[in-house]
VMD Tcl script that builds the backbone (N, CA, C; Angstrom):
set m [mol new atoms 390]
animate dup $m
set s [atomselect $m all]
$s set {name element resname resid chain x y z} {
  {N N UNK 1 A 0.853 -1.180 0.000}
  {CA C UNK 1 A 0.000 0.000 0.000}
  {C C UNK 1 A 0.897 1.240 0.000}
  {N N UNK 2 A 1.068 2.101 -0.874}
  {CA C UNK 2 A 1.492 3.288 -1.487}
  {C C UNK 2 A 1.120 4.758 -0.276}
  {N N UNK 3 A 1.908 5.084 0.972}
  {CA C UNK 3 A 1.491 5.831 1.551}
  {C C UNK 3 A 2.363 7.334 1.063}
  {N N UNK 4 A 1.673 8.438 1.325}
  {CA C UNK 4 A 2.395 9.482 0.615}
  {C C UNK 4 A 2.214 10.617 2.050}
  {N N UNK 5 A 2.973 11.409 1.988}
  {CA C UNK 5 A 2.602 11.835 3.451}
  {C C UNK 5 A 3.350 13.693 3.075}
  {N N UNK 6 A 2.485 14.468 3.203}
  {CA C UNK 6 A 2.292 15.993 2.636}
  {C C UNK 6 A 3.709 16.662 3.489}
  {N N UNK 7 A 3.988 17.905 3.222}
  {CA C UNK 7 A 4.691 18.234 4.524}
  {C C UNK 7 A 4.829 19.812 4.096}
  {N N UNK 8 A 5.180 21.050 4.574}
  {CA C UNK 8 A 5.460 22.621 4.009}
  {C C UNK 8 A 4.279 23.236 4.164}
  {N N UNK 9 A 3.095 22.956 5.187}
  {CA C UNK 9 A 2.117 23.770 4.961}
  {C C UNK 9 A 2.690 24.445 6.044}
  {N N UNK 10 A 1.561 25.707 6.413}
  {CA C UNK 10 A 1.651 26.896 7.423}
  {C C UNK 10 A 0.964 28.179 7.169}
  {N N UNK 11 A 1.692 29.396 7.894}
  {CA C UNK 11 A 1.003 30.308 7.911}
  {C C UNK 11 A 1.745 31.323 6.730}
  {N N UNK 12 A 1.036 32.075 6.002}
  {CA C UNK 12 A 1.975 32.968 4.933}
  {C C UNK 12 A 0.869 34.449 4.795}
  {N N UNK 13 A 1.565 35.564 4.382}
  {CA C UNK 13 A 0.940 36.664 4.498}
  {C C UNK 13 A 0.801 36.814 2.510}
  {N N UNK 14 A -0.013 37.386 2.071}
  {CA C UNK 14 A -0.680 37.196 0.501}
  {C C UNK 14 A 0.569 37.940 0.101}
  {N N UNK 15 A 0.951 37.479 -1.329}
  {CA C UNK 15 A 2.058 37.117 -2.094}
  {C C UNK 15 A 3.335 36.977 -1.432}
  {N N UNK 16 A 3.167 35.624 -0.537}
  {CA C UNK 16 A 4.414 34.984 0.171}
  {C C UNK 16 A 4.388 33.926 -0.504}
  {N N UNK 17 A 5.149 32.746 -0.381}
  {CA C UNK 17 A 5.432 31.553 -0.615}
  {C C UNK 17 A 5.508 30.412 0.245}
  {N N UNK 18 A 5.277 29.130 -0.804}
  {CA C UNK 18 A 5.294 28.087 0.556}
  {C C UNK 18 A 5.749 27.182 -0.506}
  {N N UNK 19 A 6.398 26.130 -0.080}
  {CA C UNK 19 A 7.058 24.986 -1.003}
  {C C UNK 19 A 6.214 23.511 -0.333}
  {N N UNK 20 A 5.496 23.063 -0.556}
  {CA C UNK 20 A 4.785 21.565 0.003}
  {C C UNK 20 A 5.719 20.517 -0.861}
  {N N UNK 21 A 5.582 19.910 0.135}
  {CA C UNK 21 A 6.319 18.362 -0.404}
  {C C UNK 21 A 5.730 17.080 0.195}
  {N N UNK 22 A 5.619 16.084 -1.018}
  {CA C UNK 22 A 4.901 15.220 -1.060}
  {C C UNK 22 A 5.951 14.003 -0.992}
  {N N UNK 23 A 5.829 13.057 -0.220}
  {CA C UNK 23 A 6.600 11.813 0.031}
  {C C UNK 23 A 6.356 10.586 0.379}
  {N N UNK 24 A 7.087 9.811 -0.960}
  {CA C UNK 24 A 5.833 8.317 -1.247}
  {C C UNK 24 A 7.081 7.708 -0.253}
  {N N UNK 25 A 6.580 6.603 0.646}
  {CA C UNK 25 A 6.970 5.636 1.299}
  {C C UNK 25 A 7.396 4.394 0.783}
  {N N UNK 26 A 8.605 3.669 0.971}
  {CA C UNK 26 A 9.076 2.313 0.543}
  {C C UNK 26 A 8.462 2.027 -0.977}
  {N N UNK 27 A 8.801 2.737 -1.518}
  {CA C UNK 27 A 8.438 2.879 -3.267}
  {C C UNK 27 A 10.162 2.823 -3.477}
  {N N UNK 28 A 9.744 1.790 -4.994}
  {CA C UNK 28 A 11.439 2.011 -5.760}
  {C C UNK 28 A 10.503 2.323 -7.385}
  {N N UNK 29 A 9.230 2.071 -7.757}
  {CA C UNK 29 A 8.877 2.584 -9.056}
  {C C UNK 29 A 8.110 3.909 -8.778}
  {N N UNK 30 A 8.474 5.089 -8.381}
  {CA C UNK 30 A 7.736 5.938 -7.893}
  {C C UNK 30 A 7.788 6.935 -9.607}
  {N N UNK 31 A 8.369 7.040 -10.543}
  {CA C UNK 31 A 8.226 7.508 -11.378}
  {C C UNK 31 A 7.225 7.001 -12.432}
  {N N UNK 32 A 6.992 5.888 -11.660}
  {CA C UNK 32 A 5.500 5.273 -12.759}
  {C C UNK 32 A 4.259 5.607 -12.271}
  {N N UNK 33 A 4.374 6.772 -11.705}
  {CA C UNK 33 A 2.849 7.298 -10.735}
  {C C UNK 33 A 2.837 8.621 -11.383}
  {N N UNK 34 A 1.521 8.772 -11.489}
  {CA C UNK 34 A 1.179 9.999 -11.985}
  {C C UNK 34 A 0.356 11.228 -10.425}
  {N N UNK 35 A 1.118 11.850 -10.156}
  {CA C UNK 35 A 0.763 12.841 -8.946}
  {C C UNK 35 A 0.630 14.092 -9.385}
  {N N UNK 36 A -0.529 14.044 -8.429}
  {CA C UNK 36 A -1.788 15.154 -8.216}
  {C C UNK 36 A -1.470 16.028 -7.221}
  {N N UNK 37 A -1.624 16.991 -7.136}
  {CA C UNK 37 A -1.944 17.770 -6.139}
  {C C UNK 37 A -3.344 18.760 -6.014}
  {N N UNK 38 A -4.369 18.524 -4.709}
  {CA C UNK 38 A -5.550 18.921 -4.868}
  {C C UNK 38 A -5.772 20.279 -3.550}
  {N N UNK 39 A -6.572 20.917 -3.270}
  {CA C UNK 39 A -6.961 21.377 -2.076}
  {C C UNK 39 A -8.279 21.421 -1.581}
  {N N UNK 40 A -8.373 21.514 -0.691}
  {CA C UNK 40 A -10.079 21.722 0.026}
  {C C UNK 40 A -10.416 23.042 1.039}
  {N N UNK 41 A -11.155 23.315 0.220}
  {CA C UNK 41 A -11.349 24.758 1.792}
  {C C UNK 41 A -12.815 24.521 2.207}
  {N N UNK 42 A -12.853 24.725 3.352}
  {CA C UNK 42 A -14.122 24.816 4.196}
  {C C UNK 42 A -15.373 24.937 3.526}
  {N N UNK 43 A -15.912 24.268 3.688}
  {CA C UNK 43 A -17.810 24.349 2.972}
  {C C UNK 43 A -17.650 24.017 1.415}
  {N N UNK 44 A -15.977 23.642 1.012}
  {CA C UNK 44 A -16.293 23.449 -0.634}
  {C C UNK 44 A -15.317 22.099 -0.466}
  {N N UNK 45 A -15.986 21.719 -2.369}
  {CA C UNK 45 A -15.633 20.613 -2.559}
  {C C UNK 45 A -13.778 20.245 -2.758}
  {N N UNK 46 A -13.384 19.421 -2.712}
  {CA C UNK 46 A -12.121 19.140 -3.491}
  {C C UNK 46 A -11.433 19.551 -4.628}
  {N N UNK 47 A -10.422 20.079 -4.724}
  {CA C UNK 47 A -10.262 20.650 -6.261}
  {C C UNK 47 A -9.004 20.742 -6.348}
  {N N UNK 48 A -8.766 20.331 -7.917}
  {CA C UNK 48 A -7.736 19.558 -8.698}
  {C C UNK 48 A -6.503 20.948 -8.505}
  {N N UNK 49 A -5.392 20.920 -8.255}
  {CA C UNK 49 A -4.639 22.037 -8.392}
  {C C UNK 49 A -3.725 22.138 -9.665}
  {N N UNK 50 A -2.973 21.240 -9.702}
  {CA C UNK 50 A -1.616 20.771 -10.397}
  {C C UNK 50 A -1.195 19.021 -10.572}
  {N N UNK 51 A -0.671 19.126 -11.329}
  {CA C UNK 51 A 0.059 17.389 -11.649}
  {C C UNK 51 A 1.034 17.070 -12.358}
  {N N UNK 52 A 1.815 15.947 -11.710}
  {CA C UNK 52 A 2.960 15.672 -12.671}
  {C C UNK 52 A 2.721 14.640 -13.396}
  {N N UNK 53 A 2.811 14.301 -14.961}
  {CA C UNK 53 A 2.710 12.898 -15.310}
  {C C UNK 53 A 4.169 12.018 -15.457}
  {N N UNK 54 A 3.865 10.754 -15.615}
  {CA C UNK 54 A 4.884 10.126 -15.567}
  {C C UNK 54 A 5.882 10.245 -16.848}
  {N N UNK 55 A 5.431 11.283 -17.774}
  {CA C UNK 55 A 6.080 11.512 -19.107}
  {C C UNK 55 A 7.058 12.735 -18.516}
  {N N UNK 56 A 7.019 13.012 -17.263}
  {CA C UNK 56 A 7.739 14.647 -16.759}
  {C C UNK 56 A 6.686 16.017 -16.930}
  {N N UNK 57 A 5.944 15.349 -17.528}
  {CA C UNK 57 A 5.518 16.571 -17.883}
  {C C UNK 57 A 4.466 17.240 -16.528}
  {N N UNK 58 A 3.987 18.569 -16.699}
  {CA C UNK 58 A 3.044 19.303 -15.515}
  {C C UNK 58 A 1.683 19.875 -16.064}
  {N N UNK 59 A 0.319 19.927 -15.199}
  {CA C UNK 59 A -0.599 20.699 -16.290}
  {C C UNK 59 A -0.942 21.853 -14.579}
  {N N UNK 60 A -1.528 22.556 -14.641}
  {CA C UNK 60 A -2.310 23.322 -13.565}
  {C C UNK 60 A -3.421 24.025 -14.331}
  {N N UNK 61 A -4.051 24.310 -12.865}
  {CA C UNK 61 A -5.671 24.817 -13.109}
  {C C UNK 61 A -5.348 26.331 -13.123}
  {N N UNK 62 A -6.510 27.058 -13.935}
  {CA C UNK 62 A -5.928 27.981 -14.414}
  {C C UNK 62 A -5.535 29.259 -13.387}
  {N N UNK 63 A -6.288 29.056 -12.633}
  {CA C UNK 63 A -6.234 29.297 -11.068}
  {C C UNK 63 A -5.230 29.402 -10.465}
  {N N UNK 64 A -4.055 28.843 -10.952}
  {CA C UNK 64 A -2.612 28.820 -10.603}
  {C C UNK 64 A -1.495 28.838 -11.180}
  {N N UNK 65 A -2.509 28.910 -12.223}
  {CA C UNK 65 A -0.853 29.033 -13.490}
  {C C UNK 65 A 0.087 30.055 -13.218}
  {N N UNK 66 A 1.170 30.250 -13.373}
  {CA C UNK 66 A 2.098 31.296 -13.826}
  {C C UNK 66 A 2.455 31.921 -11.789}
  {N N UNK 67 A 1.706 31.044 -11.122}
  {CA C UNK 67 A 2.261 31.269 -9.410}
  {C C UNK 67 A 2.839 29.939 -8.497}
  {N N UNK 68 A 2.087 28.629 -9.347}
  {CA C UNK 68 A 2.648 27.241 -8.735}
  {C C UNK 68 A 3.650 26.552 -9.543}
  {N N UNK 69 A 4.572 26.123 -9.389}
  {CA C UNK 69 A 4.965 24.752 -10.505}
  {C C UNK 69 A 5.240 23.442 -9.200}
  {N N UNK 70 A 4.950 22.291 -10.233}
  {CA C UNK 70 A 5.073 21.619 -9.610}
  {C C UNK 70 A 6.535 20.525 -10.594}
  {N N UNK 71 A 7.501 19.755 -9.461}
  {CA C UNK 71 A 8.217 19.297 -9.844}
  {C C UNK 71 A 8.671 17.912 -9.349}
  {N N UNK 72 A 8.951 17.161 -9.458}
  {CA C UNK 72 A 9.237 15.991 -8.864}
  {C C UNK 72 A 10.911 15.482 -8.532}
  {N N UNK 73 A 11.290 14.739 -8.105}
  {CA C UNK 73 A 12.712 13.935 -7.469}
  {C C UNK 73 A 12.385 12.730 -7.273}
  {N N UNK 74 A 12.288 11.553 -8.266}
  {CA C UNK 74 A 11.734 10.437 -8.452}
  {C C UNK 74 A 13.086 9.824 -7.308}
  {N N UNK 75 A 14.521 10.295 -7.296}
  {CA C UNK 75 A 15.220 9.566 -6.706}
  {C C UNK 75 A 15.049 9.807 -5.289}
  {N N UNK 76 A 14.358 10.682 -4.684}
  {CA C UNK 76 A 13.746 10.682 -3.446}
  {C C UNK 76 A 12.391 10.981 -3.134}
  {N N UNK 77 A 11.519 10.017 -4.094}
  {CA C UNK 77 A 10.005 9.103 -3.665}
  {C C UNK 77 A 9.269 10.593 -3.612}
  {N N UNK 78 A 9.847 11.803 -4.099}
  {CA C UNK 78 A 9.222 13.176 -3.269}
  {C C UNK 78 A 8.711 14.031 -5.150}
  {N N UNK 79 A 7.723 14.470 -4.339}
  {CA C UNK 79 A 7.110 15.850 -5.507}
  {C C UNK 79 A 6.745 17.128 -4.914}
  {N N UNK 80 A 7.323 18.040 -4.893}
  {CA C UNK 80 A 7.443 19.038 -4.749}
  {C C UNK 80 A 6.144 20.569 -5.476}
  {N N UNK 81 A 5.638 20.993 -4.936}
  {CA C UNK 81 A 4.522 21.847 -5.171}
  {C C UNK 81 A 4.963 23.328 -4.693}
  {N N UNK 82 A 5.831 24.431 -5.627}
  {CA C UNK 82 A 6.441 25.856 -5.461}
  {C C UNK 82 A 4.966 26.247 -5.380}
  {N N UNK 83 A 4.693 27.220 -4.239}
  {CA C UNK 83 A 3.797 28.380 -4.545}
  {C C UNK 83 A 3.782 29.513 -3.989}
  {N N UNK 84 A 3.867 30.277 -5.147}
  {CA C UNK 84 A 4.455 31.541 -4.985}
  {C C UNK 84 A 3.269 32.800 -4.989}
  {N N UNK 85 A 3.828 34.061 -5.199}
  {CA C UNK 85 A 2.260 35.150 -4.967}
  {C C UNK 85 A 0.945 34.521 -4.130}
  {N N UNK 86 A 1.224 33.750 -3.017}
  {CA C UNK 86 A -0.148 33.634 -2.608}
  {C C UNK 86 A -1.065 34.616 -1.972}
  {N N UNK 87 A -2.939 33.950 -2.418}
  {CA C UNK 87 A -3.476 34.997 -2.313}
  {C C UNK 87 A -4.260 33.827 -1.258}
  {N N UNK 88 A -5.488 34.776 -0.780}
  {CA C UNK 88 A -6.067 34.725 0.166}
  {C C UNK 88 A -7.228 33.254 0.026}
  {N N UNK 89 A -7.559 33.764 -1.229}
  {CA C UNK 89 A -8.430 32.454 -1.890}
  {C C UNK 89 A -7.506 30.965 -2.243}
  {N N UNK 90 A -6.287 30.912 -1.874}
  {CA C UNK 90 A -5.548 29.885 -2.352}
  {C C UNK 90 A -5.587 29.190 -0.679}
  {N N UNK 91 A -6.274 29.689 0.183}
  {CA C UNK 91 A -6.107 29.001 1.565}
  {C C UNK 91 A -7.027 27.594 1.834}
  {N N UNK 92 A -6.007 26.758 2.175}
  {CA C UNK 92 A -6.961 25.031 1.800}
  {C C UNK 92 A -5.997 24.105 2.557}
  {N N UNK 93 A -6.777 23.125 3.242}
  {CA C UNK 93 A -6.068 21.857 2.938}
  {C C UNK 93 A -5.477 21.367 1.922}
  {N N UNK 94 A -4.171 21.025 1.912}
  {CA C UNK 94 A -4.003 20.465 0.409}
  {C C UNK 94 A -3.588 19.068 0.441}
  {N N UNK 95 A -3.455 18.283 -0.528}
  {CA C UNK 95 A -3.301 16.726 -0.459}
  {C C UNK 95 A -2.520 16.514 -1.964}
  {N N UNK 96 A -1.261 15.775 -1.695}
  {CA C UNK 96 A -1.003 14.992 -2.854}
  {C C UNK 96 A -1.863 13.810 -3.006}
  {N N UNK 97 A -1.388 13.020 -4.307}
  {CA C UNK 97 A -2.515 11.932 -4.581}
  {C C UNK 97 A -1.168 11.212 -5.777}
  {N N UNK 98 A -1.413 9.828 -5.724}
  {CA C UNK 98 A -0.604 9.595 -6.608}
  {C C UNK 98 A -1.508 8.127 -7.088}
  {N N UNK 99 A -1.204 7.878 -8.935}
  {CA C UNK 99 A -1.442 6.701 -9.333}
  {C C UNK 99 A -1.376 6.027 -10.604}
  {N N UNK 100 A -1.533 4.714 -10.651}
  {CA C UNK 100 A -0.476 4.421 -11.435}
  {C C UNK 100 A -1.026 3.118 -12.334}
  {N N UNK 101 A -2.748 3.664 -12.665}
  {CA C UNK 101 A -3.557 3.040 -13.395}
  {C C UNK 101 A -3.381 3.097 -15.110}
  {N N UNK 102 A -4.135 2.489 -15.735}
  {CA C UNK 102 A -3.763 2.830 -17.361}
  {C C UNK 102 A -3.462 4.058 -17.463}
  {N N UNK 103 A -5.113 4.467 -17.051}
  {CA C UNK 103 A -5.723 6.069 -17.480}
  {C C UNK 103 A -4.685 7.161 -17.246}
  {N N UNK 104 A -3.761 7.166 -15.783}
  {CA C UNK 104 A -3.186 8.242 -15.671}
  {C C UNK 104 A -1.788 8.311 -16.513}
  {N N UNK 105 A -1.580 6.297 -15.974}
  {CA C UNK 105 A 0.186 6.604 -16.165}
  {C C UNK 105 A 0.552 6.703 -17.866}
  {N N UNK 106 A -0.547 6.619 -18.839}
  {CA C UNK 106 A -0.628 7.391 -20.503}
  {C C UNK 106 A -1.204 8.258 -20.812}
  {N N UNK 107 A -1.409 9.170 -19.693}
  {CA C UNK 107 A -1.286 10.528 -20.000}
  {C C UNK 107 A -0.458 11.357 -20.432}
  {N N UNK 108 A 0.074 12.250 -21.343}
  {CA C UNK 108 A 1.431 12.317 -21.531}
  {C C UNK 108 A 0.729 13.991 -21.036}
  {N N UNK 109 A -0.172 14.477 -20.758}
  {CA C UNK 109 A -0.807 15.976 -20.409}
  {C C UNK 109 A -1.587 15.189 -19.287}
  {N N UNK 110 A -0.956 15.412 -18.206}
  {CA C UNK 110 A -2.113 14.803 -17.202}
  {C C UNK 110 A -3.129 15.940 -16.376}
  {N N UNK 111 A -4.059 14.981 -15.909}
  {CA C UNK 111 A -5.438 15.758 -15.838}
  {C C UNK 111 A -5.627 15.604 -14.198}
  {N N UNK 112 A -5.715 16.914 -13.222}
  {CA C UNK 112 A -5.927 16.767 -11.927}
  {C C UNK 112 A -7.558 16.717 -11.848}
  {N N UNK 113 A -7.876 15.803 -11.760}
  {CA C UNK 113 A -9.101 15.371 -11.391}
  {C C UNK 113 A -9.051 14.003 -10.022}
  {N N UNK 114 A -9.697 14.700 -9.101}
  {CA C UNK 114 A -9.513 13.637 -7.830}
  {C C UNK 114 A -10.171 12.269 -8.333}
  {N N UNK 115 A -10.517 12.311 -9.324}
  {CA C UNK 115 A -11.160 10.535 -9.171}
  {C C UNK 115 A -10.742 9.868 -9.886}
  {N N UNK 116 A -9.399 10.431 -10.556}
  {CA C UNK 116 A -8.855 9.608 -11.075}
  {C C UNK 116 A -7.165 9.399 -10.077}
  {N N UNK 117 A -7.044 8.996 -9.081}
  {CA C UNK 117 A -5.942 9.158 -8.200}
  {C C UNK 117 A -6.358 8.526 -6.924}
  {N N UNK 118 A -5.632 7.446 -6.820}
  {CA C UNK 118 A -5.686 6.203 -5.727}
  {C C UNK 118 A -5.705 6.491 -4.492}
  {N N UNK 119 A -3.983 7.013 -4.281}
  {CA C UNK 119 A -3.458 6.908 -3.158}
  {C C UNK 119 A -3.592 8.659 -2.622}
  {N N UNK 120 A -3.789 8.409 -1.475}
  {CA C UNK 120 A -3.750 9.831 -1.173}
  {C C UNK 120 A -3.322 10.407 0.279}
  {N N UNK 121 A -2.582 11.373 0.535}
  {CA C UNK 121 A -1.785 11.535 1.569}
  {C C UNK 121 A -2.868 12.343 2.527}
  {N N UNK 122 A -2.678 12.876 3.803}
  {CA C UNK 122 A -3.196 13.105 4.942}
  {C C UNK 122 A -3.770 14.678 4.882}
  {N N UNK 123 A -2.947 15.365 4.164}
  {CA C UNK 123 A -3.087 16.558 3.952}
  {C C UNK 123 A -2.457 17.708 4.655}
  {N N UNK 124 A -1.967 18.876 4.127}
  {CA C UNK 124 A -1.231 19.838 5.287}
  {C C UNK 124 A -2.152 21.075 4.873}
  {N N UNK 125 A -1.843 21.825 5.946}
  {CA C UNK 125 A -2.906 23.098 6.141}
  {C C UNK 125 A -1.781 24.413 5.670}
  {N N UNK 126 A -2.192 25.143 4.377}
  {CA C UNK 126 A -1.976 26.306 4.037}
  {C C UNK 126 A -3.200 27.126 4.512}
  {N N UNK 127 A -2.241 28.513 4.808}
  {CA C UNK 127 A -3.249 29.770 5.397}
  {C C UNK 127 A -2.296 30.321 4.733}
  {N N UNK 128 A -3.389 31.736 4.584}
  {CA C UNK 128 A -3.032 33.603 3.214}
  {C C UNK 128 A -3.864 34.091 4.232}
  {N N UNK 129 A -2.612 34.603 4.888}
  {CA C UNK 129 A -3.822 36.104 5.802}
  {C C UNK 129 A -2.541 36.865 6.222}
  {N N UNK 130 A -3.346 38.092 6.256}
  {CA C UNK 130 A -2.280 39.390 6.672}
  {C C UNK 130 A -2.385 39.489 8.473}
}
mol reanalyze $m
mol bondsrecalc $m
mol representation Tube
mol addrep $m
């Protein structure tokens, strides 16, 4: 069982930064997973942020383009989520997700959609307040 476990959340004042990192456990094929990164804020649903596919490649929601990238270190089980200019509306639980079904791992443009993503880590708490 594929455990992934979040870590870099906290407190940040709007257009600060925070670096989250995501870390798969006792994995040696961790580059054959396609990872997600999602968030949740209070009274709303789940929602897709960013992703890496197993081709290297990244997609994000538009919501975050041109302030998150996301990057991976397959040689240390870890994926990495930069986010930069944060604003107030970017405040959420967030959760990696990783998996390594047909659908994702031939994606060569992968798609953050939570229902397509297995495994999923515990979540860390980002806050945007002055």
């Amino acid at each position: 069982q594929l455990q992934l476990v979040e870590s870099g959340g906290g407190l940040v004042q709007p257009g600060g930064s925070l670096r989250l990192s995501c870390a798969a456990s006792e994995l040696t094929s961790f580059g054959h997973y396609a990872i997600g990164w999602f968030r949740q804020a209070p009274g709303k649903e789940r929602e897709g942020v960013s992703c890496s596919s197993t081709y290297g490649s990244a997609n994000y929601v538009d919501s975050v383009k041109g302030r998150f990238a996301v990057f991976r270190d397959n040689s240390k089980n870890t994926v990495y989520l930069q986010m930069d200019n944060l604003k107030p509306e970017d405040a959420a639980v967030y959760f990696c997700a990783a998996d390594n079904s047909l659908i994702t791992t031939t994606q060569s443009i992968c798609d953050p959609l939570p229902n397509l993503y297995r495994y999923w880590g515990q979540g860390t708490q980002v806050s945007v307040s002055s």
